[in-house]
N, C-alpha and C positions, 0 to 999 in steps of 0.2 A: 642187742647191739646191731648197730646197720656197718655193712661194710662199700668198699667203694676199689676200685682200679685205683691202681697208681699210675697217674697220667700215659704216658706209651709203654709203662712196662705190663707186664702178665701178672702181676701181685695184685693182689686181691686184700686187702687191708683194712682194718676196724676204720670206724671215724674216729675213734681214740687212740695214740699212739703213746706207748707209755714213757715218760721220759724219765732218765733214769742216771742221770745226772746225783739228783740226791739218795744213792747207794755207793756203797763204797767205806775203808777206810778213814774216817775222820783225822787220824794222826798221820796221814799220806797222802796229801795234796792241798789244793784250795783251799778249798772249805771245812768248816770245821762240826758244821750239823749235819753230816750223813749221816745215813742208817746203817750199823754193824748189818753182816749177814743174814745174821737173824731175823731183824727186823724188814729188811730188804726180799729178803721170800716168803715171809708172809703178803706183802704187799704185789709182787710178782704172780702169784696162786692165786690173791683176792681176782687180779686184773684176768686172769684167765679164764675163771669161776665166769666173771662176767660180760665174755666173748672178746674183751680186750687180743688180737695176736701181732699186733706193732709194737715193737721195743726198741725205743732208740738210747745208745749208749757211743760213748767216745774211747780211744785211748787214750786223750787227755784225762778224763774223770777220775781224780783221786787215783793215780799212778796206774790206770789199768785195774782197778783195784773195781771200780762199776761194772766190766765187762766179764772180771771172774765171776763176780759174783752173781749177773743176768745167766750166765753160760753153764752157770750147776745149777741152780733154779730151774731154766729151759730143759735142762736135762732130765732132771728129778719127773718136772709137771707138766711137761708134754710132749707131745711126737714133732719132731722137726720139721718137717713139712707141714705142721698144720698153724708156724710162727713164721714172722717176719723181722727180721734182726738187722739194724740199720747201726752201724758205726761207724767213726770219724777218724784220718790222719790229719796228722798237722803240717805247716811246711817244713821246708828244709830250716835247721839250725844254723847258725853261722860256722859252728865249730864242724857240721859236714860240707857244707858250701867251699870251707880253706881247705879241707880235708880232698875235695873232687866228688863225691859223691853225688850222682848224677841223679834226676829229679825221679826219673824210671826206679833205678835202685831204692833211694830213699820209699818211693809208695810202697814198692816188694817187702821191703824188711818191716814198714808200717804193719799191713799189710799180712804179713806173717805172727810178729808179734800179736797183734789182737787176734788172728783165728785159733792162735794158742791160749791165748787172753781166756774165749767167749772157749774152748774146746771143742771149737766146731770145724767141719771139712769148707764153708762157705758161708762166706756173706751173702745174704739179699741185697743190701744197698748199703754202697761204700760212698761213703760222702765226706766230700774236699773242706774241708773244717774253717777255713777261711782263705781267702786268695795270699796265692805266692809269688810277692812282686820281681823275688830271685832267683826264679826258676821260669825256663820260655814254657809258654804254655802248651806249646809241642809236647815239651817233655813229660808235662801232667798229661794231657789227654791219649800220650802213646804209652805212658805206664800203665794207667787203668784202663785201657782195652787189654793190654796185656794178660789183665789179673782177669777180665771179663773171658779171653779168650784161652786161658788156664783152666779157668771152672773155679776158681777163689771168689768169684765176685759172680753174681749173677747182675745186677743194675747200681748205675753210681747217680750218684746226685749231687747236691753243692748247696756251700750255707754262706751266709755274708757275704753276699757280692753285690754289684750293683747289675741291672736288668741290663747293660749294654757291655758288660763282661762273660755275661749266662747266653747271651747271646752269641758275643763272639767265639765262646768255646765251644759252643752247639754248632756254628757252622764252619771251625775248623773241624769236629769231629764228623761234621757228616762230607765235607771237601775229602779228608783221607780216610773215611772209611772205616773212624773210629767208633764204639760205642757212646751214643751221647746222656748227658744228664736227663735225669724221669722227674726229680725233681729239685725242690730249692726252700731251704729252711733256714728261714729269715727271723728278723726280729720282727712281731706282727700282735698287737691286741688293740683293745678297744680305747686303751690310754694312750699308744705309738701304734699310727696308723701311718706312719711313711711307705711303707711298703705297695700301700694303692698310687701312687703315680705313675710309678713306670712296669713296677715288677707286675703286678698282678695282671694288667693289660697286657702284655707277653705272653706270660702262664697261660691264658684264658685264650688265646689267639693260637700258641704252639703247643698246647695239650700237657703241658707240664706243672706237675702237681706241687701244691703251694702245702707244708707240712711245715706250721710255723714255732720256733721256740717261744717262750716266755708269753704264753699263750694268756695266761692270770698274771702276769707282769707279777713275778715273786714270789704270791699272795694277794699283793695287792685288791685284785679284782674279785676277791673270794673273802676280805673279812670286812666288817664294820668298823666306823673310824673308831679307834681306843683297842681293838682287837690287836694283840701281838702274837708272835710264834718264836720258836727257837730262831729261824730262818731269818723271819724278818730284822730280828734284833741282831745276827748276828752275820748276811752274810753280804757284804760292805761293796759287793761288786753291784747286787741288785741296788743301793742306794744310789752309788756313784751314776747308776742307768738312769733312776725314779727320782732321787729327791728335788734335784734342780727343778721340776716341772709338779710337785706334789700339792699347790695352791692349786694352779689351775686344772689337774686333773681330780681334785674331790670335789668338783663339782658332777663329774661324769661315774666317778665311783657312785653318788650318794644315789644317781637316777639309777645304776644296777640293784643296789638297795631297794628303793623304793619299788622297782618293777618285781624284784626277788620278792616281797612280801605282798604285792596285789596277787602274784602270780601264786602264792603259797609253794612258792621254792627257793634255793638256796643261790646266793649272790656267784656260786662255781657255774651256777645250771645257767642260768641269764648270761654271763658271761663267756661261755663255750657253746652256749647257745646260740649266740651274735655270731662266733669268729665260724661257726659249721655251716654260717650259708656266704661265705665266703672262700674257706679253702677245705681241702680236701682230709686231710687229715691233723688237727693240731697236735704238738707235743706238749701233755701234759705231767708235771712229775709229781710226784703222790710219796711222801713220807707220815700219812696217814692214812689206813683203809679207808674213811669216809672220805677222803680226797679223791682215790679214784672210782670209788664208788658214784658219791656227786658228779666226777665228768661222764661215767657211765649215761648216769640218767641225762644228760644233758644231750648226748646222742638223740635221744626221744625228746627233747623238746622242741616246741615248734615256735617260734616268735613269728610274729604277723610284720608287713610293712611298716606297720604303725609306732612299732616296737620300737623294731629297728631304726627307723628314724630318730625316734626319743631318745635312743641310748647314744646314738651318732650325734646329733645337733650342735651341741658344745665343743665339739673337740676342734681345737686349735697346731695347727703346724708345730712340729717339736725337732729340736736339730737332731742329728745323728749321736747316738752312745754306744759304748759299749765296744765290742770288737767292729760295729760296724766304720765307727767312728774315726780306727785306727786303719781303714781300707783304703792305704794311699800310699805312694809308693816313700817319701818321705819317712813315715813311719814302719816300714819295712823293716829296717834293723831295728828296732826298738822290742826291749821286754815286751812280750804278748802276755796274756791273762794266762794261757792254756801253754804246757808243759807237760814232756811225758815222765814226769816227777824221774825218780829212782828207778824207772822199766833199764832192763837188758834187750836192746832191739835185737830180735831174729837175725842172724844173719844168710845173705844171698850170695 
């Protein structure tokens, strides 16, 4: 395993970052293909076995229910200091917004609830789960200095935003003197490629490390056309992201394919092997040991220019999905995807 910085912070992190989204409770939240316990630290041990120490988790994910069960794994299989633990709050609710619940408080009790979640004294990287059009972002950026300057947080970072929002909360936190984001985890593969316009040219200019979700867009980028999974068939949000655009992107699956079989390796290895000389760390989630095994070895592979052109060539501009989609102040009040199901937040 090669490891790398996390842009201005001091972490030191795999190229693979395990994402862990599919663990958790299946009858307590979203989704309904996670992995019980069981199966979830087998797969946590495998990633460790093979230098994997990035684990990123939400308290979104299946009620809290992902982050238990990263947090007794972590416990059982390794020394804390020798992982990296990255988890997510969500924004404010409507029902704390009428309530007064101030944007400071709301991250605190986040905040609290997952270091009880994970059973840990601290976060490595606490990351803003999507922008809060109902909160100033004073208030974001003075709660989590807060938690950085408690010792709860060691570094924060931010997902779903647009490059001139990650901007502008970097230089209100560096105007007053707050701790600013190390990094940004975005929607990013080889079939959504929106992320190179603006974000990445940023990242690459102000040292901030690009650690992207949906890195195999699903599955997608890891099976053969006719190949299905529990996953694919069942979990309707990656549809809603993929199918609108699944004509024009199996043109660009079929060349990971074919490069996967000249290369005598696997369509996961081609595939993380593209997006590893682009960002820094992806997040990969594995509800199969050969899943993150595969992104292991892909660590170690090497694609040439030539490659990487071939597998780029095709790809066509695709609008925004997903929670990025809903990044507007407009849909601000509206049902989000992520919910901290049935959790009791900490209180502050």
């Amino acid at each position: 395993m090669q490891y790398i910085q996390l842009g201005n912070s001091e972490l030191k992190v795999s190229r693979i970052c395990m994402g862990c989204m599919g663990f958790g409770d299946a009858q307590n939240g979203q989704h309904s293909w996670t992995l019980d316990e069981g199966r979830s630290r087998e797969i946590i041990k495998r990633g460790l076995e093979l230098g994997v120490n990035f684990f990123d988790t939400a308290i979104a994910y299946q009620s809290g229910t992902s982050e238990q069960y990263l947090g007794r794994a972590v416990r059982d299989f390794a020394r804390r200091e020798d992982v990296v633990i990255a988890t997510k709050f969500l924004p404010r609710t409507n029902e704390e917004i009428a309530a007064g619940v101030t944007g400071q408080r709301h991250i605190e009790q986040m905040a609290n609830t997952s270091l009880k979640n994970l059973g840990l004294d601290y976060i490595d990287l606490y990351i803003y789960h999507m922008w809060d059009y109902e909160t100033p972002l004073y208030d974001i950026m003075e709660g989590l200095n807060r938690l950085v300057k408690a010792g709860k947080v060691r570094y924060i970072g931010i997902s779903n935003c647009f490059a001139y929002q990650l901007a502008k909360a970097n230089a209100l936190a560096e105007k007053e003197g707050f701790a600013k984001f190390v990094s940004i985890q975005g929607h990013y593969n080889l079939i959504f490629r929106e992320e190179e316009r603006e974000m990445a040219k940023l990242c690459a200019e102000d040292n901030i490390a690009m650690t992207p979700y949906s890195a195999l867009a699903g599955g997608r980028l890891s099976k053969h056309p006719g190949e299905s999974s529990k996953r694919l068939e069942e979990d309707s949000y990656a549809k809603f992201k993929y199918d609108a655009t699944a004509e024009q992107d199996a043109a660009i699956i079929q060349r990971v394919a074919a490069l996967a079989e000249k290369r005598g390796v696997s369509m996961t290895e081609i595939s993380l092997a593209w997006l590893l000389t682009k960002v820094a760390a992806p997040v990969v989630g594995a509800t199969k040991l050969h899943h993150i095994e595969g992104a292991a070895r892909a660590a170690e592979l090497t694609l040439s220019p030539e490659e990487c052109a071939y597998l780029e060539e095709l790809y066509v501009p695709h609008k925004l999905v997903g929670v990025m989609a809903q990044n507007t102040p407009a849909a601000a009040k509206q049902q989000h995807v992520w919910s901290t199901g049935n959790q009791k937040m900490e209180k502050v």
